[in-house]
KEGU-712474 format. One record per residue: x, y, z of N, C-alpha, C in turn; residue in one letter. Coordinates in Angstrom, 2 decimals, decimal comma, always signed. Layout:
<rs>
R        nu        nv        nw       cau       cav       caw        cu        cv        cw   res
R         X         Y         Z         X         Y         Z         X         Y         Z     a
...
</rs>
This chain:
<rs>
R        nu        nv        nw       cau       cav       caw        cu        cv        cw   res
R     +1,31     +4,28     +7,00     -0,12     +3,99     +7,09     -0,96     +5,23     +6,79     x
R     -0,42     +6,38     +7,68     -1,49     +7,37     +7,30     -1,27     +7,98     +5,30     x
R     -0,15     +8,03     +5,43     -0,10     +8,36     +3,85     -1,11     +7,33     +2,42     x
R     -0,68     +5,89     +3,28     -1,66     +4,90     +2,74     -3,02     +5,17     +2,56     x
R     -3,47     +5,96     +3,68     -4,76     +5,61     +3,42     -5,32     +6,82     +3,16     x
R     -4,47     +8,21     +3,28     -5,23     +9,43     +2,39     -4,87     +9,24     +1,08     x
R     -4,35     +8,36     +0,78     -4,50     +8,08     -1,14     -4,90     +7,62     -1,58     x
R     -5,81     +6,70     -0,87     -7,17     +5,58     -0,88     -8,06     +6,80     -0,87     x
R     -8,58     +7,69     +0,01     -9,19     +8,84     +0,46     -9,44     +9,25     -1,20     x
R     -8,45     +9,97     -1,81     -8,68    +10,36     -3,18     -9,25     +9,37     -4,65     x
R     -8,74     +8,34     -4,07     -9,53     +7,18     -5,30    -11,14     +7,03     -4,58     x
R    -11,17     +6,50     -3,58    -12,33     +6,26     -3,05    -13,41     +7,57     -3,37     x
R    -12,69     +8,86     -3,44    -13,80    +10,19     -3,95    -13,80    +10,13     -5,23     x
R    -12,88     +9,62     -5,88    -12,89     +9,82     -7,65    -13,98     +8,60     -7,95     x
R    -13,68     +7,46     -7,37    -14,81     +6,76     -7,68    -16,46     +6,86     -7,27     x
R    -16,68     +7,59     -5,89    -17,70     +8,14     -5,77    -18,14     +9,28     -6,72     x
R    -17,90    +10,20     -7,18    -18,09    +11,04     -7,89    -18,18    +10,58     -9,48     x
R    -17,54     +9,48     -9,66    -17,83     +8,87    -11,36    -19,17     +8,57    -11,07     x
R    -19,10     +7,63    -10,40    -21,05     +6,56    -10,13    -21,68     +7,17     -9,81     x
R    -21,83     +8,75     -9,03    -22,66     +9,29     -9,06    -23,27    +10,42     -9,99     x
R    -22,45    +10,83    -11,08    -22,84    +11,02    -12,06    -22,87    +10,54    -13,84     x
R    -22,79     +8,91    -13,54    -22,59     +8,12    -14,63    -24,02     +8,76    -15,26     x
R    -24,14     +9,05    -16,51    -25,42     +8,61    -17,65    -25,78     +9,96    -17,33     x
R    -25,95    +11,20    -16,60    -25,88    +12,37    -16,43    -25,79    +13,36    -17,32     x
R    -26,40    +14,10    -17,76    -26,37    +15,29    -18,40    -26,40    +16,48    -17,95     x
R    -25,94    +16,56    -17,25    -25,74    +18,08    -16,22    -24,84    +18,46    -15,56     x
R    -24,53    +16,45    -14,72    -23,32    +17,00    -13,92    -22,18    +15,88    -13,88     x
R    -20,92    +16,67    -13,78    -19,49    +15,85    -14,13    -19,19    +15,64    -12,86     x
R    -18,62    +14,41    -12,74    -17,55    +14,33    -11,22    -17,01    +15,86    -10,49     x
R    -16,67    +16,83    -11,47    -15,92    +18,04    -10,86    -17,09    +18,48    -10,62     x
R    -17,90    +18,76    -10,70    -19,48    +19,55    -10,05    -19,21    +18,89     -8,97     x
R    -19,68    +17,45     -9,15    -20,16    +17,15     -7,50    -19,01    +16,52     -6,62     x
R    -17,53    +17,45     -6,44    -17,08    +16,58     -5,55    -16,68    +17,16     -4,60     x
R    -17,15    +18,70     -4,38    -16,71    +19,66     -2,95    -17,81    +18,52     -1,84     x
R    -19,42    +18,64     -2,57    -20,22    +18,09     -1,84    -19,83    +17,26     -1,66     x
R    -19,61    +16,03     -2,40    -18,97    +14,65     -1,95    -18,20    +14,49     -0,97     x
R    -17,12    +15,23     -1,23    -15,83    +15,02     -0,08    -16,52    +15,65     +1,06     x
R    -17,36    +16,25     +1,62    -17,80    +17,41     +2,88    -18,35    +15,44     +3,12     x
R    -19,78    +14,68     +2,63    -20,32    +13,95     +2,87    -19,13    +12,61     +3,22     x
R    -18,09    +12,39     +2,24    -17,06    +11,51     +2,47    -16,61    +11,68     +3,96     x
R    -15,93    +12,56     +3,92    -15,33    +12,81     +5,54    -16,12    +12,53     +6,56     x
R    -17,59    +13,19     +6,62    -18,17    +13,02     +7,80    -18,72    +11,47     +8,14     x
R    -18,91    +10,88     +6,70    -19,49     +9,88     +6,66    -17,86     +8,76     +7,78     x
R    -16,98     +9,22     +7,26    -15,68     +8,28     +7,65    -15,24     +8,65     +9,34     x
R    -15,84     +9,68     +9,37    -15,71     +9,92    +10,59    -16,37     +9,49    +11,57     x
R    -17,49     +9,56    +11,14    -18,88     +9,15    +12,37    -18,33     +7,52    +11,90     x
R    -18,36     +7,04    +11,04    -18,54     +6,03    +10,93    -16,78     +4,88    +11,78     x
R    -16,23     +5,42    +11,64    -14,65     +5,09    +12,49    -14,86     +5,52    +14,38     x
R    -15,97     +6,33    +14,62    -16,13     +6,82    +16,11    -16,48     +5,91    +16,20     x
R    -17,70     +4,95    +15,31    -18,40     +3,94    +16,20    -18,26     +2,52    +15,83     x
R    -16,89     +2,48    +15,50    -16,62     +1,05    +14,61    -16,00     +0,52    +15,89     x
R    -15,49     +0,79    +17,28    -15,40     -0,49    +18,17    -16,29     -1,33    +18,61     x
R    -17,38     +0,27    +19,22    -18,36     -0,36    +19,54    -18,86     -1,41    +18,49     x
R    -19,29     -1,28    +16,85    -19,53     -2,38    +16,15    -18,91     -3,77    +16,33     x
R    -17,27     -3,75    +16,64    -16,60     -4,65    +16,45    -17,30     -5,44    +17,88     x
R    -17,30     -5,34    +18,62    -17,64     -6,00    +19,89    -19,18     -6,91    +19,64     x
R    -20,09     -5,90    +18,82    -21,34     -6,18    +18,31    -20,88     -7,88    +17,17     x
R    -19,99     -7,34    +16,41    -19,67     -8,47    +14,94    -18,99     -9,66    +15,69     x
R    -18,15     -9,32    +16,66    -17,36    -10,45    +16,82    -17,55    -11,47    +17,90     x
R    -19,20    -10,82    +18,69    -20,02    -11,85    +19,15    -20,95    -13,15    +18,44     x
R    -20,48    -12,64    +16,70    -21,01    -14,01    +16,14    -20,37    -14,98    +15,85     x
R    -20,69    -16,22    +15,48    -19,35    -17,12    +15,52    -18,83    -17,22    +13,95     x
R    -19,49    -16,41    +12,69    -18,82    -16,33    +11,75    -17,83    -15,06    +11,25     x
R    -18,56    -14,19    +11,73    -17,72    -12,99    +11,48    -16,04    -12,81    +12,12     x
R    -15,50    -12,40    +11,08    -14,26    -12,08    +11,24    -13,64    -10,65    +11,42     x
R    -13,47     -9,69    +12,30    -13,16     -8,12    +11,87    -11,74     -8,23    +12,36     x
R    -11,39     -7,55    +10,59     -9,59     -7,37    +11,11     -9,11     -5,77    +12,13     x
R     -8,36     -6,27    +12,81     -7,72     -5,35    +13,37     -6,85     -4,45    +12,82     x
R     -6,61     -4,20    +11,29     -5,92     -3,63    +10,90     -6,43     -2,68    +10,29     x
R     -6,48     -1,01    +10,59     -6,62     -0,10    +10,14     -7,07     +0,06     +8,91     x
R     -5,83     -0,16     +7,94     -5,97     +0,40     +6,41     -7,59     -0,66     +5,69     x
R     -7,79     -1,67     +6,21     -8,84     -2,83     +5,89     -9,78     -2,36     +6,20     x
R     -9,97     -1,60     +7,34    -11,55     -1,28     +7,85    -11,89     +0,00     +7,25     x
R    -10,69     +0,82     +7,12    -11,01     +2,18     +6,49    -11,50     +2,18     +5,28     x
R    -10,71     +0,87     +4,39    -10,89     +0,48     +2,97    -12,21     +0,11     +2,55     x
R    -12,48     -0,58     +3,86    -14,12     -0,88     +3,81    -15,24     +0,24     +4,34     x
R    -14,78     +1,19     +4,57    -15,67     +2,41     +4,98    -15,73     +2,90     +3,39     x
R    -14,50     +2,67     +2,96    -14,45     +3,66     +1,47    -15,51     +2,99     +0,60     x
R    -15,38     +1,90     +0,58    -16,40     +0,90     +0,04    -17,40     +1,02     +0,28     x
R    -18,12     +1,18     +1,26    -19,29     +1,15     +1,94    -20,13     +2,45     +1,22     x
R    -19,22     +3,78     +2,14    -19,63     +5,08     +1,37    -19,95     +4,72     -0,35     x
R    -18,80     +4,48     -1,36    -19,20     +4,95     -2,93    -20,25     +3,68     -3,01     x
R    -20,48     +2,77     -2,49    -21,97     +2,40     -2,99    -23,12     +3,12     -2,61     x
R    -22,77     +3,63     -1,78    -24,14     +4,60     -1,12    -24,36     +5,93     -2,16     x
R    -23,27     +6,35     -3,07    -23,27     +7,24     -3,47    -23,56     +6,67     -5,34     x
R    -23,94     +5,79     -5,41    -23,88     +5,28     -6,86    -25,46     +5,47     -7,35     x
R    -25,67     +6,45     -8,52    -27,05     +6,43     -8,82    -27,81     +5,29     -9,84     x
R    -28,84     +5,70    -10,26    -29,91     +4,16    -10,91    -28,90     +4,02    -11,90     x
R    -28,21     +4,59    -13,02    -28,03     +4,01    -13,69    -26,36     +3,19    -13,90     x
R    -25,43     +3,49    -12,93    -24,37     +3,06    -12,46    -25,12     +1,61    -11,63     x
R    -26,03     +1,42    -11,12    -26,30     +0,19    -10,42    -26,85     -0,64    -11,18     x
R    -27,65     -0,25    -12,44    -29,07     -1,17    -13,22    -27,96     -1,62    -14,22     x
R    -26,74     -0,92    -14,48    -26,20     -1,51    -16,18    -24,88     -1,65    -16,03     x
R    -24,06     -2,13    -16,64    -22,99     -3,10    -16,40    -21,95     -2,29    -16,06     x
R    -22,08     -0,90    -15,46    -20,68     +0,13    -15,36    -20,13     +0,01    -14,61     x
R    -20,46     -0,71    -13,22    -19,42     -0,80    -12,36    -18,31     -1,94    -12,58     x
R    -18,50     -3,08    -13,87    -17,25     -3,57    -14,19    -16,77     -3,42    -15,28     x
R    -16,88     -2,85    -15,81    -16,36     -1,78    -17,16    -15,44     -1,41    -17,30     x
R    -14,40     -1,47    -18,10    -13,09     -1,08    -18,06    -12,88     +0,78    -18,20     x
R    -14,35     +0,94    -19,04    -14,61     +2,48    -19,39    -14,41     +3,39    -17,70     x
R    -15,32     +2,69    -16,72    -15,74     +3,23    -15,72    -14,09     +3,50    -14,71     x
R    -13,48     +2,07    -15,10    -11,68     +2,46    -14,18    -11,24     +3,60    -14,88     x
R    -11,00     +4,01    -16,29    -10,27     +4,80    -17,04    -10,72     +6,75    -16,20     x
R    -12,17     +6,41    -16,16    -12,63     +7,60    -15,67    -12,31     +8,06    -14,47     x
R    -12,54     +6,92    -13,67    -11,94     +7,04    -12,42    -10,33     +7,25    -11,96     x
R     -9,55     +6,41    -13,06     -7,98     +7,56    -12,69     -7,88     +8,60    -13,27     x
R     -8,57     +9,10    -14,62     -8,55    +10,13    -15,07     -8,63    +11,34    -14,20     x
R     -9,87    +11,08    -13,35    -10,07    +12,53    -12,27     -9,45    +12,52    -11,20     x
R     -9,03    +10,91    -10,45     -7,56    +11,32     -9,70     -6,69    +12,39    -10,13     x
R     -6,00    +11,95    -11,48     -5,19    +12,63    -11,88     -5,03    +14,20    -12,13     x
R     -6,91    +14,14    -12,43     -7,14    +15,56    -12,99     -7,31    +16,60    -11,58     x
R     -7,42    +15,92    -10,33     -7,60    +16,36     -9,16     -6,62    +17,03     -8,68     x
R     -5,39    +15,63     -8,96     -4,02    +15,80     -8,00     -3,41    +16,76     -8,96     x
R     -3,91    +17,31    -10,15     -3,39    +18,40    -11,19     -3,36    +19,87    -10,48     x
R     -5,03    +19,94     -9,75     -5,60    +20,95     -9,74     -5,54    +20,95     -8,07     x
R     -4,99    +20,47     -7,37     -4,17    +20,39     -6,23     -5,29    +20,34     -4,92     x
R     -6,72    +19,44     -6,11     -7,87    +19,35     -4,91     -7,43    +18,69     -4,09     x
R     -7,91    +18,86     -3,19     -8,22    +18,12     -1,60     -6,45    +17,75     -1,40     x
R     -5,49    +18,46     -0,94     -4,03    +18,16     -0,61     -4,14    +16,80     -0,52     x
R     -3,00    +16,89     -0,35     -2,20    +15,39     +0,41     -2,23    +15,96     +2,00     x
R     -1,57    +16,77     +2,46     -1,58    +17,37     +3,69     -2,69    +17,54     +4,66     x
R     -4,12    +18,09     +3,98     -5,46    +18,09     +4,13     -6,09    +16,32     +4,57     x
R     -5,48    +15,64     +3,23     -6,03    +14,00     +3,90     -5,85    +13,64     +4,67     x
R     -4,17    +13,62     +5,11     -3,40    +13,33     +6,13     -4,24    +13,20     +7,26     x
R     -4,83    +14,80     +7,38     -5,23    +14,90     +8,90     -6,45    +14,52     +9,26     x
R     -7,07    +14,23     +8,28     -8,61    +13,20     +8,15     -8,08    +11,86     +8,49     x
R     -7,19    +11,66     +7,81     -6,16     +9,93     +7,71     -6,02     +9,48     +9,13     x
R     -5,77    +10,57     +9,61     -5,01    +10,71    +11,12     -5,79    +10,18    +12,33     x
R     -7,32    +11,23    +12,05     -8,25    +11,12    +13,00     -8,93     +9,81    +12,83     x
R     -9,39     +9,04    +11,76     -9,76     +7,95    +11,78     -8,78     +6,67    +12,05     x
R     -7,72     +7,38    +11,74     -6,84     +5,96    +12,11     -6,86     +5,76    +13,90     x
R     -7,02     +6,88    +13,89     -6,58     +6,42    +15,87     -8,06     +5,79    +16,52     x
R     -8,82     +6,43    +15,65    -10,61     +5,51    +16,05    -10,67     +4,45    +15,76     x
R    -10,18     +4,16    +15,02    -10,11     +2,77    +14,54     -9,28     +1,60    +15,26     x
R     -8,30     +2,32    +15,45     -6,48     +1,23    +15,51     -6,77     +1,23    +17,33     x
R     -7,82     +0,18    +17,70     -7,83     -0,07    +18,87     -6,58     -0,74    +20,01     x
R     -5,59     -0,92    +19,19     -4,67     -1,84    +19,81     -3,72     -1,10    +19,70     x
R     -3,55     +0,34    +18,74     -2,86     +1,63    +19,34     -1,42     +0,32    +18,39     x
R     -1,67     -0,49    +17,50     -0,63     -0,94    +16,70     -0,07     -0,04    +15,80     x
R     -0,92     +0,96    +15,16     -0,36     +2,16    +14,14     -0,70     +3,78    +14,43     x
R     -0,66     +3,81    +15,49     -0,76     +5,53    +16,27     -0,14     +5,37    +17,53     x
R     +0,54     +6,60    +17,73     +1,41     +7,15    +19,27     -0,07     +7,44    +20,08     x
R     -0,72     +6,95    +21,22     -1,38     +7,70    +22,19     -1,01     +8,25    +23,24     x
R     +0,21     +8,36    +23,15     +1,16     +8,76    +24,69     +0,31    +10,46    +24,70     x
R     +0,25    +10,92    +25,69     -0,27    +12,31    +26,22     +0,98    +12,98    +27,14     x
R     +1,06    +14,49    +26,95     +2,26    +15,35    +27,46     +1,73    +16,36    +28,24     x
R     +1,72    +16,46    +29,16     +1,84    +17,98    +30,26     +2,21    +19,38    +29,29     x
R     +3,49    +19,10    +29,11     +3,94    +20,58    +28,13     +4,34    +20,29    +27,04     x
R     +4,14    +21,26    +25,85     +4,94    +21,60    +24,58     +6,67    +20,79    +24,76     x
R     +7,42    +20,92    +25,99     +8,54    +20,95    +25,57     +8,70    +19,18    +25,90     x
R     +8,07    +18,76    +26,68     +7,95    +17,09    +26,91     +7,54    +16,69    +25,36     x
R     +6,16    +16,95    +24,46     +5,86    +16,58    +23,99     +7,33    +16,33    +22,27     x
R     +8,13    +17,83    +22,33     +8,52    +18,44    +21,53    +10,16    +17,36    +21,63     x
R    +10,30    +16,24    +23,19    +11,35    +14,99    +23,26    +11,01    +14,60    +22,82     x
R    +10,13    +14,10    +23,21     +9,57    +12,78    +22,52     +9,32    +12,73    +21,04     x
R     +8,85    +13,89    +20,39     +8,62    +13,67    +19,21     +9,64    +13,00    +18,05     x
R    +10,83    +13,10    +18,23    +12,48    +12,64    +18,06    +12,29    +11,18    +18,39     x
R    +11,69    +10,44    +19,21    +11,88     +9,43    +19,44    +10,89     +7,99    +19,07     x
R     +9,95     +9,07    +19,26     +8,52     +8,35    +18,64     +8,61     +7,40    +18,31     x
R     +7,97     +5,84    +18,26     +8,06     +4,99    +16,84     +7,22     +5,28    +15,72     x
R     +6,40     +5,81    +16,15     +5,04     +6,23    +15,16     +5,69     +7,90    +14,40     x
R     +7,27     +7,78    +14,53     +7,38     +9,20    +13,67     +7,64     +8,76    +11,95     x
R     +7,16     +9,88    +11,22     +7,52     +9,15     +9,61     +8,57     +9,35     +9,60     x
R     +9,03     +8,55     +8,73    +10,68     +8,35     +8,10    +10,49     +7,84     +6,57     x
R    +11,60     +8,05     +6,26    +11,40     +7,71     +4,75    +12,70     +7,02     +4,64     x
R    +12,43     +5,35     +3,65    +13,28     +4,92     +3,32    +14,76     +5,56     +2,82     x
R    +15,86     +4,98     +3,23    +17,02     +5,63     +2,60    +17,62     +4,67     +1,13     x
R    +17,09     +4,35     +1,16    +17,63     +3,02     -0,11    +17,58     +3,54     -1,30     x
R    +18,35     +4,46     -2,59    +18,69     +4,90     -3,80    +17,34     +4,15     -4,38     x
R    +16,52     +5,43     -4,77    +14,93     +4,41     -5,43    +14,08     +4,57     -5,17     x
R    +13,98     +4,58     -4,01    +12,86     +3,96     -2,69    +12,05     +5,17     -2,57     x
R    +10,79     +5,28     -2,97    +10,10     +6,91     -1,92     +9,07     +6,64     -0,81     x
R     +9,33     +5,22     -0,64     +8,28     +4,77     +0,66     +8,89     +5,40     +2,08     x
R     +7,31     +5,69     +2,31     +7,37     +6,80     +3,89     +6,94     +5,64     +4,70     x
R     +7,36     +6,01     +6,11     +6,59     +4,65     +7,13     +6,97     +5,30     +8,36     x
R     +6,09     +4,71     +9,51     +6,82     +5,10    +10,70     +8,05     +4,52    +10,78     x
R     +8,97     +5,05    +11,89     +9,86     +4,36    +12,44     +9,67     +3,12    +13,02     x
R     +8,46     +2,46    +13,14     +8,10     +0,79    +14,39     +7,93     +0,52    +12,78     x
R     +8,08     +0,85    +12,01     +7,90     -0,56    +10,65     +9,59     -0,22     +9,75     x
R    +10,36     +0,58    +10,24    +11,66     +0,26     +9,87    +12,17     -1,14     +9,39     x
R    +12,12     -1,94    +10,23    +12,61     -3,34    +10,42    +12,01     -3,96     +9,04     x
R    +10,77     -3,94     +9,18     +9,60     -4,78     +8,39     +9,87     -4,43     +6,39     x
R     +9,87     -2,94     +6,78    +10,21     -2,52     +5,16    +11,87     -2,47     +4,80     x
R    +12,73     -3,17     +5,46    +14,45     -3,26     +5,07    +13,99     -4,63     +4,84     x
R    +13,21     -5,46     +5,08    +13,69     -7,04     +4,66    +12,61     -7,30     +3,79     x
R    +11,95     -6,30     +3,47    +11,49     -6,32     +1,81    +11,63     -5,34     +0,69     x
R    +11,99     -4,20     +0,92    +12,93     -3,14     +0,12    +13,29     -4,00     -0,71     x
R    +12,46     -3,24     -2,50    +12,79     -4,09     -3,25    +14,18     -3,46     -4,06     x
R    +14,73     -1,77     -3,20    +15,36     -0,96     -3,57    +16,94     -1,59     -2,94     x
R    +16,76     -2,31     -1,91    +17,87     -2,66     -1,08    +19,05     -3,03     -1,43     x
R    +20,21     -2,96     -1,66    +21,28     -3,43     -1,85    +21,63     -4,40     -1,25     x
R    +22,00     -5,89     -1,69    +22,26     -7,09     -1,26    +23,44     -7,77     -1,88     x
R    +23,86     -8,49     -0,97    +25,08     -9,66     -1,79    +23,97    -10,42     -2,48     x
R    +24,73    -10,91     -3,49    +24,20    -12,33     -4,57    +23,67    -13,49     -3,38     x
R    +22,12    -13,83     -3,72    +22,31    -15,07     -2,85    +22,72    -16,48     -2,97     x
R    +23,92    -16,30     -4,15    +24,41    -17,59     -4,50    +25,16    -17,67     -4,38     x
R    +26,13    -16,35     -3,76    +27,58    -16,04     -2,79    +28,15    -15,81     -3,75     x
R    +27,83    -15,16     -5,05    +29,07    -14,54     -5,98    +29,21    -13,09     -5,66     x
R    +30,17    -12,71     -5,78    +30,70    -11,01     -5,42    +29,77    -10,37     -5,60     x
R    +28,57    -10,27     -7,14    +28,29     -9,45     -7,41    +27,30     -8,52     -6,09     x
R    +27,19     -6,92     -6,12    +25,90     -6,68     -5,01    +25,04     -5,92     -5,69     x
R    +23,79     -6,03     -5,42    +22,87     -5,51     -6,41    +21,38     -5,84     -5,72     x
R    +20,52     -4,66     -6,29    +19,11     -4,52     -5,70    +17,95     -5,91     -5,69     x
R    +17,33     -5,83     -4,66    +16,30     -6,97     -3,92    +15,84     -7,45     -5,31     x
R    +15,00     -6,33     -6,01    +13,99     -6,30     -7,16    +14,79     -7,06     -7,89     x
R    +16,38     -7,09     -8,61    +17,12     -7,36     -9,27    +17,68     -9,16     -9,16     x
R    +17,50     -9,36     -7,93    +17,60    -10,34     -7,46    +17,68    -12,11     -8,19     x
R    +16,18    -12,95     -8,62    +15,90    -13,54     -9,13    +16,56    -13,31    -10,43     x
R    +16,52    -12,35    -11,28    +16,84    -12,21    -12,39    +18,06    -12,14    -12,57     x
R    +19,23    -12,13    -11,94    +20,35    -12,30    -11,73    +20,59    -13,75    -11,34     x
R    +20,03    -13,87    -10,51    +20,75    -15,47     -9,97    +20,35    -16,61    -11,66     x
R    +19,45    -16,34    -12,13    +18,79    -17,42    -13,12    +19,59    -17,15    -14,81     x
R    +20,52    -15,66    -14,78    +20,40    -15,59    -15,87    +22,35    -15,49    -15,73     x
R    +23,19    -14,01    -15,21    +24,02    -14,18    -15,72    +24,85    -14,46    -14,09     x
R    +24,37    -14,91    -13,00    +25,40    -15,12    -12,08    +26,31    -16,39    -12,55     x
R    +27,62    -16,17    -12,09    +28,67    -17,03    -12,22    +28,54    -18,17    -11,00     x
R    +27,69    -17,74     -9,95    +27,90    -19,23     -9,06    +26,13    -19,65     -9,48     x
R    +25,65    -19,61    -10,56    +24,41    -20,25    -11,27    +24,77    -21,74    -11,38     x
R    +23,80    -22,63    -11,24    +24,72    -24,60    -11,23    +24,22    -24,58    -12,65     x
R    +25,06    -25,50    -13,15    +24,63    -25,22    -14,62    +25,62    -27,15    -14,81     x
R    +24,82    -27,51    -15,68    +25,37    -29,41    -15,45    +26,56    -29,33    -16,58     x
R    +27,19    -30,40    -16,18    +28,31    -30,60    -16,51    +28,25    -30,38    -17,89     x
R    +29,79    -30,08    -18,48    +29,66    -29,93    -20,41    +28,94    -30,96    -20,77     x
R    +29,54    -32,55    -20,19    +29,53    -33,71    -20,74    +28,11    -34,57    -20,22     x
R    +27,28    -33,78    -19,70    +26,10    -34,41    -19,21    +25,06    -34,79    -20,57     x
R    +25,44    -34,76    -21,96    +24,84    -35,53    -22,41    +25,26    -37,28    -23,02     x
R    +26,65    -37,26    -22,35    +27,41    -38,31    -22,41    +27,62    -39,38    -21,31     x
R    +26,83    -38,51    -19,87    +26,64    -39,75    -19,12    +27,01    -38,83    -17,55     x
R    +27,76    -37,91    -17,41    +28,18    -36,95    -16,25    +26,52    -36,23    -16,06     x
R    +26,63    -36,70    -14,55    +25,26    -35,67    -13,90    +25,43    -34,57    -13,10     x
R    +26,61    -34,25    -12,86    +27,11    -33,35    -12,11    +26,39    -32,36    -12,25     x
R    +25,98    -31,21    -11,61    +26,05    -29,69    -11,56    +27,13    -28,99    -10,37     x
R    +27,65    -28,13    -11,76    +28,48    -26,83    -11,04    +27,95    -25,85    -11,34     x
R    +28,72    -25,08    -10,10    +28,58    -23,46    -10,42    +29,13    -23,34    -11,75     x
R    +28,22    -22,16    -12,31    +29,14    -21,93    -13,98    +30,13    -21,74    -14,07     x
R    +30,71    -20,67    -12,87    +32,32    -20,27    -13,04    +33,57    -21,45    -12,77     x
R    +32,67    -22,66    -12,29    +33,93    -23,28    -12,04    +33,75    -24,85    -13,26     x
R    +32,69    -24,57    -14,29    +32,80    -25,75    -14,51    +33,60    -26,64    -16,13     x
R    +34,49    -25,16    -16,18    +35,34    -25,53    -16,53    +36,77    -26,15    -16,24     x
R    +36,59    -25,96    -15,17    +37,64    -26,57    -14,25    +37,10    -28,37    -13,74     x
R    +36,06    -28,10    -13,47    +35,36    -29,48    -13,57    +36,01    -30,42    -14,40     x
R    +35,59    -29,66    -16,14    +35,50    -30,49    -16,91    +37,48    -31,14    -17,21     x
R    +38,15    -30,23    -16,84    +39,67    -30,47    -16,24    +39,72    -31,98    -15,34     x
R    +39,19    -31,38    -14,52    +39,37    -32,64    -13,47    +38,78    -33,68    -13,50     x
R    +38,13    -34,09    -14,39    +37,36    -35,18    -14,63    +37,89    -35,92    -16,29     x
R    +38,48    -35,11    -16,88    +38,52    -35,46    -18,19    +39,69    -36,75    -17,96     x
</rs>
């Protein structure tokens, strides 16, 4: 989660910084994005301190819906902020659905994560502080509190909320340990038996495309099914079929 959402953090500034200097002659996204990000942060901050209290406010109406899930509300802070940051001519003319305007916007991701602005490490700990303001139900942050360094320094080993990183040949997804479970039974990296019970074993992703194309327990209708047999066999056996029936 927290990795999730400091990489939202960096699109959400690349796109603030395009719209705010679309049609501009002076200044490029790289001018204005120390300022940006100083205004981003604080804006995500103040604005995550006082998002329970909001929620209590929203969810006394009978249409509103507020999800409880972190990465959604933050996503919508990100949202919130780059419209606030979009000038006249990014709002009056057709750039915000422009295919020109996406290209720009991964461009300076890229050109960012080149020039090693704003870490990954640095987001993190922005990532961090809003997630726990947010995540009222304490579903994606540890709030446990420690007396000493060396209590805190057990527990840390045990945590569910510690990162881990998939082990699956492939895989570079990070997660806590309490979503272990959740990301092995969709690991598209995973190693599995065939689910049509032929020997072969082979990755989640790989899956479908195996069973439909060259698995041997694939049902595949009889040789003679244009002669009047409706049977389906497995492929590997339906030559033996056609044995026992002939």
């Amino acid at each position: 989660m927290v990795r999730k959402v400091a990489q939202e953090f960096l699109t959400g500034l690349a796109s603030a910084c395009v719209d705010n200097t679309t049609g501009g002659l002076f200044k490029s996204p790289a001018s204005m994005a120390v300022d940006i990000r100083r205004e981003m942060v604080d804006y995500l901050i103040q604005r995550s301190e006082t998002f329970v209290a909001e929620s209590v406010v929203l969810q006394g109406g009978t249409e509103t819906i507020v999800s409880d899930n972190p990465y959604d509300n933050i996503s919508d802070f990100i949202d919130d902020f780059g419209q606030s940051k979009r000038n006249f001519f990014s709002k009056v003319s057709g750039w915000i659905l422009s295919e020109r305007r996406e290209d720009r916007i991964d461009d300076f991701v890229q050109e960012m994560e080149i020039n090693g602005f704003w870490l990954m490490a640095r987001r993190e700990t922005v990532a961090q502080t809003v997630i726990r303001n947010v995540d009222f139900k304490n579903t994606f942050h540890c709030n446990m509190k420690f007396k000493s360094e060396e209590e805190f320094a057990r527990h840390v080993f045990s945590c569910g909320f510690r990162e881990i990183h998939c082990e699956n040949e492939g895989c570079n997804a990070r997660f806590s340990a309490a979503q272990l479970e959740q990301h092995d039974s969709e690991c598209p990296f995973k190693i599995l038996q065939c689910e049509q019970k032929c020997p072969e074993m082979l990755m989640r992703r790989e899956m479908d495309r195996h069973c439909i194309t060259i698995c041997t327990m694939k049902l595949v209708n009889c040789p003679f099914y244009p002669v009047g047999c409706q049977s389906t066999v497995p492929q590997c056996k339906a030559e033996e079929h056609r044995k026992e029936n002939l």
